[in-house]
C-alpha positions, 0 to 999 in steps of 0.5 A: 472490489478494492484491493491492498497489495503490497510486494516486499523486495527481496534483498539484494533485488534492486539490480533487477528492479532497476532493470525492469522499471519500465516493464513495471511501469509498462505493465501498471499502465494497464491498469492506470483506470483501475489505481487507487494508489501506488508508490514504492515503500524504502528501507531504513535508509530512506533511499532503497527501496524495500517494496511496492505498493498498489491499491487497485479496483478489480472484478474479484479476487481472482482478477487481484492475484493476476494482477499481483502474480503476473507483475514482471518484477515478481515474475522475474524474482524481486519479491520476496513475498506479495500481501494481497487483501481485499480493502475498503476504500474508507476515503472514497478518492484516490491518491491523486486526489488527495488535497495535499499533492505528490510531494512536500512533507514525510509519507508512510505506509501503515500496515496495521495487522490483526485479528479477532474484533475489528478495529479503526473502522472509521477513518479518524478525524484527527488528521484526516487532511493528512490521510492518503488512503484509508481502510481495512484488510479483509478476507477474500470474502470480505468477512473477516477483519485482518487489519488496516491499511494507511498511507499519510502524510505524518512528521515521522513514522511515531506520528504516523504509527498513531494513526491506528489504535496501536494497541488493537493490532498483533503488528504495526509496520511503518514504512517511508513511502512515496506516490509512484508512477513515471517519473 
């Protein structure tokens, strides 16, 4: 089972999340199998980074929350709060495969929040090469549609909002976000 888990900083964490870089990386190491992406997501400022992304395989939901609750930065109080949702990975590859590499050009998360009819179920055809991860939010039984998640390579963050069919979510975030791991 795919899951989408995204920790929002707390303000005024970053102190600490510096502190703890290498007992976070030291703890995703664990689960280097089981990522299909990962990546800190920044403020408006584009530098400070205002959460952290990771899309990640695991047995059931119960297996999701350990991962996501028993993160050392969230143990020691950097976030402020954690979205945890079942995901379909629409792409059927990870970040690392994605043919367009690390770096070169902007990156964003795309947090498409919903309810009632599904939408964009489909990965999109128009900029497809441009996608890094594809697929909907969903319930922890997998039944009910809660949103999409993206992460794409866009111009600016108006080209990557245009991902999703705007007019069908409640919410769209727009986040600028980079592939993550050891430096």
């Amino acid at each position: 089972m795919e899951f989408f888990c995204y920790h929002r900083d707390r303000p005024g964490s970053l102190p600490l999340r510096e502190a703890m870089i290498e007992e976070h990386w030291s703890y995703m190491d664990g689960y280097a199998k089981e990522l299909i992406a990962r990546g800190p997501t920044f403020g408006a400022d584009g530098e400070t980074p205002s959460g952290s992304v990771h899309i990640v395989d695991l047995p059931d939901p119960a297996a999701a929350r350990a991962f996501a609750f028993d993160e050392p930065c969230h143990q020691a109080g950097a976030y402020r709060d954690v979205l945890l949702r079942r995901w379909r990975n629409l792409l059927g590859r990870t970040m690392w495969d994605f043919p367009g590499g690390r770096s070169g050009g902007n990156r964003y998360l795309v947090l498409g929040l919903g309810s009632g009819q599904p939408a964009d179920l489909a990965v999109p055809t128009t900029g497809r090469d441009e996608l890094i991860a594809y697929g909907p939010l969903l319930s922890d039984d997998g039944a009910a549609w809660l949103g999409t998640a993206t992460l794409v390579r866009a111009p600016d963050a108006d080209a990557a909002r245009a991902v999703l069919t705007t007019e069908r979510y409640d919410d769209i975030e727009v986040h600028d976000w980079e592939f993550g791991g050891r430096r």
